[in-house]
C-alpha positions in Angstrom: 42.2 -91.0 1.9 42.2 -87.8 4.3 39.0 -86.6 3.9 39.0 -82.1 3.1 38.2 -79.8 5.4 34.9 -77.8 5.5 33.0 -75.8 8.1 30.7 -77.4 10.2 29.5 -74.1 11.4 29.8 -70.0 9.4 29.2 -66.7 10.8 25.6 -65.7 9.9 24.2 -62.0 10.0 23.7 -60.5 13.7 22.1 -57.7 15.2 23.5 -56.7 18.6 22.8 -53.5 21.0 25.8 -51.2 21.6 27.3 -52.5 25.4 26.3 -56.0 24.9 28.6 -59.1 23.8 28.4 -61.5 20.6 29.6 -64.3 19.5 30.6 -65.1 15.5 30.5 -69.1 15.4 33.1 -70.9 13.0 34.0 -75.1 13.3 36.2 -76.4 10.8 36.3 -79.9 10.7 39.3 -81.6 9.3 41.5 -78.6 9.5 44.6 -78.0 11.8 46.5 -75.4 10.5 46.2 -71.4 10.7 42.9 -69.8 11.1 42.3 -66.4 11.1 38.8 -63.6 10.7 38.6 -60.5 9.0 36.9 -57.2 9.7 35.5 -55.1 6.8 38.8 -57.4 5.2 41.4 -56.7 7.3 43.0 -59.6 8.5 42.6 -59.8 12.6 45.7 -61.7 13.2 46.3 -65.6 13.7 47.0 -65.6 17.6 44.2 -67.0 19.9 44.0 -63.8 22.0 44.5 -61.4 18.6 46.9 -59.1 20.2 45.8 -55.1 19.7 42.2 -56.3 19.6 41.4 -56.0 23.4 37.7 -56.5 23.2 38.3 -59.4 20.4 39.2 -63.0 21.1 38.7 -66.5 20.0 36.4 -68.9 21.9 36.7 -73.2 21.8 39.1 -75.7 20.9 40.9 -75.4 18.8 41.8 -79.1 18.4 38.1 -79.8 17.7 37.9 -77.1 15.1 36.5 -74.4 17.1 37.5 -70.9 16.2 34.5 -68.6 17.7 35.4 -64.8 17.4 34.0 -63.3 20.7 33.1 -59.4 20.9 33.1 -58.2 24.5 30.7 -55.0 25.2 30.2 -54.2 21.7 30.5 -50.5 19.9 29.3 -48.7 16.8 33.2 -49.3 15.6 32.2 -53.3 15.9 29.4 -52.2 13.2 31.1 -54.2 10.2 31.2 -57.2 7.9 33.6 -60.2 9.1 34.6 -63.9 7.7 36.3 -67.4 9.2 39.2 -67.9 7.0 41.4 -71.5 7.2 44.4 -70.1 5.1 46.5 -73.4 4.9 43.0 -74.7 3.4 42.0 -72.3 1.3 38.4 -71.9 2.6 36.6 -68.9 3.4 33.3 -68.5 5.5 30.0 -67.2 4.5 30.3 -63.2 5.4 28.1 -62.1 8.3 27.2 -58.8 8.5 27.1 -57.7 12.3 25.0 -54.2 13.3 25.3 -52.3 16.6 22.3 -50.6 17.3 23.1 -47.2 19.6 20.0 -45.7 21.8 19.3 -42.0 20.9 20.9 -39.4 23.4 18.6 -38.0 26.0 15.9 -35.9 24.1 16.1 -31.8 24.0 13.2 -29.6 23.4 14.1 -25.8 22.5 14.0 -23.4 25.5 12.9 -25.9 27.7 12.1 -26.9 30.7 9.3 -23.1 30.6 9.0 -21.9 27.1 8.0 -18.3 26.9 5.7 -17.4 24.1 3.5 -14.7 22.7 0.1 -15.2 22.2 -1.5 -15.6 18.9 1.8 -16.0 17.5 2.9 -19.0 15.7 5.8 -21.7 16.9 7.5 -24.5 16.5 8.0 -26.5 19.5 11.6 -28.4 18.5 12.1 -31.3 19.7 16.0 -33.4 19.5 17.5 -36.7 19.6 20.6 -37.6 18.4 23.5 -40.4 17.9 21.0 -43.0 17.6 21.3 -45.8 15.1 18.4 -46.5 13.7 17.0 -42.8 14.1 14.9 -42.4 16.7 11.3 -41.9 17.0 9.9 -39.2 17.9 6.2 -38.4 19.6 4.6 -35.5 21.2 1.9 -35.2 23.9 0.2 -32.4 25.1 -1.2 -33.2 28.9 -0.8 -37.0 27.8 -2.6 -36.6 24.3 -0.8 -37.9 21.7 -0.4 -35.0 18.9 -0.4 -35.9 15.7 0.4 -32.7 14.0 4.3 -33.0 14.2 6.9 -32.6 11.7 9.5 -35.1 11.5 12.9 -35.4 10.3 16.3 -36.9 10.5 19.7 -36.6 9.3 23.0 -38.7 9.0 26.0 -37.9 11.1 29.5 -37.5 10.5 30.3 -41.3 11.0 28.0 -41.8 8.4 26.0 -44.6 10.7 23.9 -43.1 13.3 21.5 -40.3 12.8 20.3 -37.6 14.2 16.2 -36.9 14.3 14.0 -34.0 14.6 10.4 -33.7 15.4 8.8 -30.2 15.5 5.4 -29.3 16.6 3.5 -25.9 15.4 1.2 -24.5 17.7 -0.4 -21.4 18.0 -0.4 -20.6 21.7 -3.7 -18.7 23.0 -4.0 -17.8 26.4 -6.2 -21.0 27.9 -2.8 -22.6 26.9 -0.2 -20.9 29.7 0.8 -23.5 32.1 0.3 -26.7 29.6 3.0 -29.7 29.5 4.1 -30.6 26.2 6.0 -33.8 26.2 8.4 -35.8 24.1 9.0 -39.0 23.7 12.1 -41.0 22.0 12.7 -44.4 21.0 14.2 -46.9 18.7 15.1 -51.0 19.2 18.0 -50.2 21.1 16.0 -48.2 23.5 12.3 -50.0 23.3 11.3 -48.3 26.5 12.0 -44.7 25.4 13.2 -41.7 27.0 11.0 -38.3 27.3 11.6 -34.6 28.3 8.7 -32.6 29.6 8.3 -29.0 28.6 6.1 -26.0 30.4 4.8 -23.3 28.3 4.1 -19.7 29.8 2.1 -17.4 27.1 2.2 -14.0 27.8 1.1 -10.5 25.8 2.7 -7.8 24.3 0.7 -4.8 24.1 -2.2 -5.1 21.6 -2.4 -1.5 20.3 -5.2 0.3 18.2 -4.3 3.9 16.7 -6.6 6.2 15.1 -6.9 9.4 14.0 -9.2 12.2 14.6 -10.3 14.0 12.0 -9.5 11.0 9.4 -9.9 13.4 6.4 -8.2 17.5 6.5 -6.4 19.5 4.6 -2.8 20.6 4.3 -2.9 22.9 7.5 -5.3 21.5 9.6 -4.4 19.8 13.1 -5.2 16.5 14.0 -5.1 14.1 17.0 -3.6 10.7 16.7 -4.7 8.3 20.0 -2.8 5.5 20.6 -4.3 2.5 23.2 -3.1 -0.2 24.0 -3.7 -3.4 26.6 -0.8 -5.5 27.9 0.4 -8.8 30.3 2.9 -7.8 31.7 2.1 -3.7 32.2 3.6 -1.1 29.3 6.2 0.1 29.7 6.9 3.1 27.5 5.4 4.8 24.3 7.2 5.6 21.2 6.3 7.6 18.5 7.7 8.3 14.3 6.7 9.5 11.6 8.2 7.9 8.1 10.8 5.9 10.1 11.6 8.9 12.1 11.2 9.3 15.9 9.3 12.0 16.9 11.2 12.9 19.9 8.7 15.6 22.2 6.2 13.0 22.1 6.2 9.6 24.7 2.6 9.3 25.6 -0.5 8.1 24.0 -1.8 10.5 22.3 0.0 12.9 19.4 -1.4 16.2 18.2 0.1 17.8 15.0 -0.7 20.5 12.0 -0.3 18.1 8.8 0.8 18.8 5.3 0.8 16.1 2.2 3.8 14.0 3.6 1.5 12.5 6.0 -0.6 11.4 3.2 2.8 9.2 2.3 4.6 9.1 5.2 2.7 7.1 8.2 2.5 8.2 11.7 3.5 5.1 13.8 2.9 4.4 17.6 5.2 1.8 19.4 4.1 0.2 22.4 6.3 -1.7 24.6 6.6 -4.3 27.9 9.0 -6.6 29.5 7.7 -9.4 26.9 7.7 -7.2 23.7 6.6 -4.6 21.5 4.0 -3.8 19.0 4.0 -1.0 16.3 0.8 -0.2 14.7 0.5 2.4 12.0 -1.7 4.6 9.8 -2.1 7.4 6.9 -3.8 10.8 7.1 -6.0 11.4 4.6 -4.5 15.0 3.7 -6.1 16.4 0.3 -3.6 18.7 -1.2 -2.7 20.0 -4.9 0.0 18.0 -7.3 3.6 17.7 -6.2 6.3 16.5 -8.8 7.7 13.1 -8.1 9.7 12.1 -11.4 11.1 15.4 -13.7 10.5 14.3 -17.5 13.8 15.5 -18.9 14.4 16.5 -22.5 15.2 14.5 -25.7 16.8 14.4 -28.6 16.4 11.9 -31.2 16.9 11.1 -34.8 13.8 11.5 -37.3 11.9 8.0 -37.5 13.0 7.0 -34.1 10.8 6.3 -30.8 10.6 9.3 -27.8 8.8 9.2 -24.5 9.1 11.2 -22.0 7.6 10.2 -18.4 6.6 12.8 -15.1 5.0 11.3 -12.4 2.9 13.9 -9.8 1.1 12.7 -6.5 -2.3 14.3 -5.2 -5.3 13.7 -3.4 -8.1 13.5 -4.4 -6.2 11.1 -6.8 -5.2 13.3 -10.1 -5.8 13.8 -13.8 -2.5 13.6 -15.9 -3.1 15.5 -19.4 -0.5 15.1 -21.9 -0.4 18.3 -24.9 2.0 20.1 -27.0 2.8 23.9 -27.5 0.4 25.1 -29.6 -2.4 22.7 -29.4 -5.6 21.8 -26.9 -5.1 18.3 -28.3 -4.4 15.6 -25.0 -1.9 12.7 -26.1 -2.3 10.9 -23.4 -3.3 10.7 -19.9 -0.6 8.7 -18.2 2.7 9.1 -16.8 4.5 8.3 -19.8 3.8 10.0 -23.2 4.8 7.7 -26.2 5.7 9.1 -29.6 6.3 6.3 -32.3 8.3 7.6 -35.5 8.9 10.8 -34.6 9.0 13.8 -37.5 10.5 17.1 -37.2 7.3 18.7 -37.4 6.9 16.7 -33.5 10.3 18.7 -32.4 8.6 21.2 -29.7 8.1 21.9 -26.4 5.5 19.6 -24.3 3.4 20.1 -20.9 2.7 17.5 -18.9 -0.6 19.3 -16.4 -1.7 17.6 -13.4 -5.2 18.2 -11.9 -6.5 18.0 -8.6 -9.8 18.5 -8.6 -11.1 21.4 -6.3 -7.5 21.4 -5.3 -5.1 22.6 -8.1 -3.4 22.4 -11.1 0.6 22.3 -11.6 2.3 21.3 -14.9 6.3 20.7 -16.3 7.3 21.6 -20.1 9.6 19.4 -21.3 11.5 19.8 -25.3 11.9 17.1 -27.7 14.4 17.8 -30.4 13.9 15.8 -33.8 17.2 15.5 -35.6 16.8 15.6 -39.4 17.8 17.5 -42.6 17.9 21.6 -42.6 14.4 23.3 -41.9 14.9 26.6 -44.3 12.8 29.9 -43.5 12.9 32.3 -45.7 10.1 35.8 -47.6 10.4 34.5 -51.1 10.5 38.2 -52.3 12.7 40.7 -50.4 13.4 44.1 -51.2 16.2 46.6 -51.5 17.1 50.4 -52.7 18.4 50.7 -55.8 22.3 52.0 -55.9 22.3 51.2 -51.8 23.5 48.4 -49.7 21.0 45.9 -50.0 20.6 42.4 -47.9 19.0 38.6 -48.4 18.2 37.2 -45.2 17.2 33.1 -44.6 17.4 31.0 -41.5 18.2 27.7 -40.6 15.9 25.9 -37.6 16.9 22.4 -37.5 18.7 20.4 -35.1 21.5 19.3 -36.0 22.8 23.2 -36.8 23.9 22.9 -40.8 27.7 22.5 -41.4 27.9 24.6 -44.4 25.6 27.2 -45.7 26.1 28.3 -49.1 24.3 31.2 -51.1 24.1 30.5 -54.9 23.2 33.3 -57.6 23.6 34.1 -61.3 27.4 32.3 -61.8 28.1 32.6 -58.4 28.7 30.8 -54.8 29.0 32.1 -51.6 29.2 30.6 -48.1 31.5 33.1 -46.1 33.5 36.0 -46.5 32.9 38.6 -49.0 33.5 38.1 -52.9 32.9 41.8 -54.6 29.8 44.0 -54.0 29.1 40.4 -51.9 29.6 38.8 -48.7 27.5 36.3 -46.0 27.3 37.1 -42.4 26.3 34.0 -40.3 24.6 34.8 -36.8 23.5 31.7 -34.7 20.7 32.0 -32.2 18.4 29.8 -29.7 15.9 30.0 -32.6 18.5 28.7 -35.2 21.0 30.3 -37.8 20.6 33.1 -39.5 22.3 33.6 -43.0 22.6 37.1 -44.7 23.7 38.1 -47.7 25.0 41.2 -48.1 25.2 43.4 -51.2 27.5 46.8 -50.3 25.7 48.6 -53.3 22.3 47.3 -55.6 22.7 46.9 -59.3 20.2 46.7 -61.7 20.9 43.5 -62.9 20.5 41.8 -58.9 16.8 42.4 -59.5 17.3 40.2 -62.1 18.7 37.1 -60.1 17.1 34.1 -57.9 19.3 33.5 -54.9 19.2 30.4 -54.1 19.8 29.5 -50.1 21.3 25.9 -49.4 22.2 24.5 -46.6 23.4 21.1 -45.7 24.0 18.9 -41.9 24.3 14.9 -42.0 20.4 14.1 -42.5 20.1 15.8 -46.2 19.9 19.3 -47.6 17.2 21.9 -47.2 16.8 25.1 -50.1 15.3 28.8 -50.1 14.8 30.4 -53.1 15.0 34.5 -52.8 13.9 37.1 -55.3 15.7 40.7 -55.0 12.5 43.1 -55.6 13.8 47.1 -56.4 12.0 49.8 -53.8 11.3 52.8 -54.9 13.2 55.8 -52.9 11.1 58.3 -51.2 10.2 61.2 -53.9 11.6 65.0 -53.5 8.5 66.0 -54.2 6.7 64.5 -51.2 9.6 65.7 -48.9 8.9 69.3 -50.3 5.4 68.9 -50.1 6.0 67.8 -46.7 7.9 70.7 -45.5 5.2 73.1 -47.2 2.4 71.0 -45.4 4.0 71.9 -41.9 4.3 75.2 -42.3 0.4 75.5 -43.1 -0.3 73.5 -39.8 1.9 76.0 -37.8 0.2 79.3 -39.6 -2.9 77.7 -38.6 -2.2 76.9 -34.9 -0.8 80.7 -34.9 -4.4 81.8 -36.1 -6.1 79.8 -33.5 -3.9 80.8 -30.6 -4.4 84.8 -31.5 -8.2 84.1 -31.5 -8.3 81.9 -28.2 -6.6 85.0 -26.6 -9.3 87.4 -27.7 -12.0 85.5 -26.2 -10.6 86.3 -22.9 -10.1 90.3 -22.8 -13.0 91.8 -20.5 -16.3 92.9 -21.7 -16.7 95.8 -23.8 -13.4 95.1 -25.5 -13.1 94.5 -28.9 -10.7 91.8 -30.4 -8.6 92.8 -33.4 -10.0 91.5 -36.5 -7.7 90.6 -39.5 -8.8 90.0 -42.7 -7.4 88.5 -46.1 -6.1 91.9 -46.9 -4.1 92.2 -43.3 -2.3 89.2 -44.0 0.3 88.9 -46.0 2.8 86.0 -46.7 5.7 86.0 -48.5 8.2 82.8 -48.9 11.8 83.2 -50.1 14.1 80.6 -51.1 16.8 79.9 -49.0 19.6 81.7 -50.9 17.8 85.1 -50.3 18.4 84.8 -46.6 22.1 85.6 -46.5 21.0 89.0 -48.0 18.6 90.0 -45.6 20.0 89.3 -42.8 20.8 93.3 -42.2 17.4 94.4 -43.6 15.6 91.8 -40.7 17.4 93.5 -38.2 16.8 96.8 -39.2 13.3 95.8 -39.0 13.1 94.4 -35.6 14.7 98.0 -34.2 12.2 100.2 -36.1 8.4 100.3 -36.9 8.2 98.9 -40.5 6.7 101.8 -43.7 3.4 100.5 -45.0 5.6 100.0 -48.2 8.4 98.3 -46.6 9.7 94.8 -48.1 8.9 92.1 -45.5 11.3 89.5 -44.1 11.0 86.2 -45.3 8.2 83.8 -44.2 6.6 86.6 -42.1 2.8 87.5 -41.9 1.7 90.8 -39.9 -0.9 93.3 -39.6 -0.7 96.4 -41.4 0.6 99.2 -38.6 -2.2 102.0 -39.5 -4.9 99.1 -39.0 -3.5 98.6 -35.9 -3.5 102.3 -34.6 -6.9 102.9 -35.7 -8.2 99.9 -33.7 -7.1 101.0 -30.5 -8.5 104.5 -31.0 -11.7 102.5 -31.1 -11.1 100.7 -28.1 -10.0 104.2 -26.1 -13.5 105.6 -27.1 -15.4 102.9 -25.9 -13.7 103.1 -22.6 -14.5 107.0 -22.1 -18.1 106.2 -23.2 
C-alpha cells in the first residue's frame, strides 16, 4: 500500500528585522505533485521561481519533498501570515505568522539643534520618532542624567503597522540653565543600539517690568504720574503705552503723566516693554474716587395685576456705593440692590420709582423709573357736586387706570348715556396723561336733577369700576347783597373823599385855618337812576353858575354851603392883615 503524504517539516511563527532574509521551512514526504504557499491567502503561484514575486522563491528539492519559501531582504509588506499547501493532496500547513520589525526614523527634537526660550516660562521639549514597528522608546538626558519626568506617547500610522512615538519633556528654563544639552534617545528590537539627537538650549529675558503709580489714591481732576521700569537680556527696545486697549500715542518713554477722571478707575493704564526676544505688558488701576455714574437705565413696565415686575439700574462709584430703592411718595427703602423685585403686583403699586445712589462724601444721583399695573377702571369722582338752578349745570368723574376704559357710560333716573347728547343731556370725554375725564353736561338744571343719583360706569378688559354722583342745587347770589354791595362802595369812596380834603389841610402854612365842615354842611342826596335823564340840563346849568342856597342839588353830590364858604375866607384875610 502507498503510504499518504504528510509534512515532515511546517512553517512556524518568525520574527525578522526589515533588510534581512528568512526562510519558511515545508518537506512533504510522499507527495509529488503541485505545491504551492499563500500570503494573507493569496495563492503565490506553483512555479519554483514564483514569477511576479522577485524577492520570493522556493528553496530544496523538490524530488525529496523540499518546498522552502525563501524571502530575500525582507519589508514591512512581507509582514503577513503564510501556509505550505500540497493541492493534489489535500494538505495544508500549520499557518506561521511572520513580523518585520522596522527601526524608528532618526529622532527630531522641536527647534533643535539651539532652542531659544524665555525664562521662567514653561515648555515642552518634544521629542519625535517615527515609522518604527514596535514603537520606539523614547529617553531624555539632561548633561547625561537620565530625566524621568517625560511624557510619552505613540500613535498608529496609516499602514496601520508601524507607529509613530512621542516623548515630551516640561521644563521650566531659569537662567543657570542657558547653554545645557538636552538629549534624546530612540530605540526598539530592530534598533537595540539606539539612535539620539542632541539639543542646546539658549534662555534669554524679555523685559521684566514693574509700573506704579504716584499718587495711588486722587480725585477726578487730580494729575498723576505713572513710572514704568523695566530690566531686560537682550537691551529694550522701545516703550509703549494704552489706556483701556487704546494706545496712547504722545507717550514712548517710561514714565506717563496725566489729569485722571473715573474711567481710569475702570479702564487700566498699561505699559508695554519690548526687546529682540519679546515683550511684557504690565498693568494697573487708579484709584479715582468720584460720584455715581449710570451703567444699566431701569426702563419702565407694564404688567397685568397679580403678575411679577422688577426693574434693575446698575451705577458705579468709588468709595463703593449705597443703592436705595423707594417709591413716589414714600421714605420707605425696598431694597438695596440692583434689582427691585415686586411679587403680585396691585394697582395701588402702579407709580413712579427712584432708584438713588450714594457716594459717600462724594454724591448722590438717582433715575425714576414708572410701573404701570393693568387692571379694572380706577373711578375718581366728589360724591356731591353742585349746580345753579335753571343754568347749565355739569357732573364731572375720571378714569385713571391703565388699560384706558373702552366704554364710559353715565346712568340716571331711566336714562343712559355714553356720548353724544340726548335732551337737556350730553357726555364730553377728554383724555389726559392723568387719565380720562367724563362730563356730563346738563344745558339747563331742573328741579327734579337734584333729585337723581348719577351713576358713573366705566368698563376695559379687567372688570368695571362705578361713581356714584349727587346733583346738589346752589343758591344764586342775592339782589340784595349786590345792592348792598354797590351802596357799601359808595360809603368807602365818600370816606376816602373826607380823608383826602383833611390830609390837604394839614399842609397849608401856619396861621392858616382849614375849612371845617360839619353835619349841617353836608348834604347827600341819592336819586334813582330814572331821575338822571331829567337833570341832565339842570347839572349843567349848575356847573356854569354858582348854585342859590335853595337850589335842588344834582344827584349823588355833597358840597358846602356857598355863604359858609365866603365867610371863612373873610376870616382867613383878617388874620393875614393882623
Amino acid at each position: 500500500a502507498t503510504q499518504a503524504a504528510y509534512f515532515s517539516q511546517q512553517p512556524q511563527d518568525q520574527v525578522v528585522v526589515s533588510g534581512q532574509s528568512v526562510t519558511l521551512p515545508c518537506v512533504i514526504v510522499g507527495y509529488r505533485g503541485m505545491v504551492q504557499w499563500t500570503k494573507d491567502g493569496l495563492a503565490l503561484g506553483g512555479e519554483r521561481d514564483l514569477p511576479g514575486w522577485t524577492r520570493y522563491s522556493l528553496m530544496g528539492d523538490p524530488l525529496s519533498g523540499e518546498h522552502s519559501l525563501l524571502i530575500d531582504s525582507a519589508e514591512l509588506a512581507d509582514d503577513a501570515v503564510y501556509e505550505c499547501q500540497a493541492t493534489q493532496a489535500a494538505l495544508r500547513s500549520h499557518r506561521a505568522k511572520l513580523t518585520v520589525l522596522v527601526p524608528p526614523s532618526d529622532p527630531v527634537v522641536e527647534g533643535g539643534p539651539v532652542v531659544r526660550l524665555k525664562a521662567h516660562t514653561p515648555h515642552n521639549l518634544t521629542c519625535k520618532a517615527s515609522g518604527a514597528k514596535p514603537a520606539a522608546e523614547i529617553t531624555w538626558y539632561r548633561d547625561g542624567e537620565v530625566m524621568e519626568s517625560a511624557i510619552y506617547s505613540k500613535t498608529p500610522m496609516e499602514d496601520g503597522k508601524r507607529e509613530a512615538a512621542v516623548s515630551m519633556l516640561p521644563i521650566v528654563p531659569e537662567d543657570s540653565d542657558s547653554g545645557r544639552t538636552y538629549t534624546c534617545r530612540v530605540l526598539n528590537p530592530a534598533a537595540p543600539a539606539g539612535r539620539q539627537i542632541s539639543v542646546t538650549i539658549n534662555v534669554q529675558h524679555p523685559p521684566s517690568v514693574t509700573l506704579s503709580v504716584q499718587p495711588q489714591t486722587v480725585t477726578e481732576g487730580a494729575k498723576v504720574l505713572f513710572i514704568c521700569s523695566a530690566s531686560a537680556n537682550p537691551e529694550i527696545t522701545g516703550y509703549r503705552w494704552s489706556k483701556g486697549g487704546v494706545p496712547i500715542s504722545e507717550a514712548n518713554g517710561d514714565s506717563l503723566e496725566v489729569t485722571v477722571d473715573y474711567s481710569y478707575f475702570t479702564d487700566p493704564v498699561s505699559c508695554e516693554v519690548s526687546n529682540s526676544v519679546g515683550s511684557t505688558n504690565v498693568s494697573t488701576l487708579v484709584d479715582v474716587q468720584f460720584g455715581p455714574r449710570l451703567l444699566s437705565e431701569p426702563k419702565p413696565m407694564t404688567v397685568d395685576m397679580g403678575m411679577d415686575a422688577a426693574f434693575t439700574c446698575a451705577w458705579t462709584g468709588n468709595p463703593p456705593l449705597t443703592l436705595a430703592w423707594t417709591k413716589q411718595g414714600s421714605s420707605v427703602v425696598l431694597s438695596n440692590g440692583n434689582t427691585l423685585q415686586l411679587k403680585a403686583v396691585t394697582q395701588e403699586d402702579a407709580g413712579t420709582y427712584t432708584c438713588k445712589a450714594i457716594v459717600p462724601r462724594i454724591g448722590v444721583a438717582e433715575r425714576d423709573v414708572t410701573l404701570t399695573v393693568n387692571g379694572p377702571p380706577i373711578m375718581t369722582a366728589d360724591a356731591t357736586q353742585h349746580a345753579v338752578k335753571h343754568s347749565k349745570g355739569k357732573l364731572e368723574c375720571r378714569v385713571g387706570s391703565s388699560p384706558p376704559p373702552d366704554k364710559i357710560v353715565w346712568t340716571f333716573g331711566d336714562m343712559s348715556l355714553s356720548s353724544g347728547s340726548s335732551g337737556r343731556y350730553s357726555v364730553q370725554t377728554v383724555a389726559s396723561d392723568h387719565g380720562v375725564l367724563s362730563s356730563l353736561v346738563l344745558s339747563e338744571t331742573l328741579a327734579q336733577d337734584f333729585q337723581l343719583r348719577y351713576n358713573c360706569t366705566a368698563w376695559n378688559r379687567f372688570g368695571t369700576g362705578t361713581a356714584l354722583v349727587t346733583l346738589k342745587e346752589q343758591e344764586a347770589l342775592p339782589m340784595l347783597i349786590i345792592v348792598g354791595g354797590a351802596v357799601g362802595g359808595g360809603c368807602v369812596l365818600l370816606i376816602c373823599v373826607i380823608i383826602l380834603v383833611s390830609l390837604c389841610c394839614r399842609h397849608t402854612g401856619k396861621g392858616k385855618r382849614c375849612t371845617r365842615l360839619s353835619k349841617s354842611d353836608i348834604r347827600v342826596q341819592i336819586v334813582h337812576s330814572d331821575h338822571n335823564a331829567t337833570r341832565g340840563n339842570d347839572d349843567e346849568e349848575d356847573v356854569k353858575e354858582p348854585m342859590a342856597p335853595n337850589s335842588s342839588e344834582s344827584p349823588g353830590t355833597s358840597r358846602t354851603e356857598h355863604s359858609d364858604l365866603l365867610e371863612e375866607e373873610e376870616d382867613e384875610r383878617s388874620d393875614i392883615k393882623v
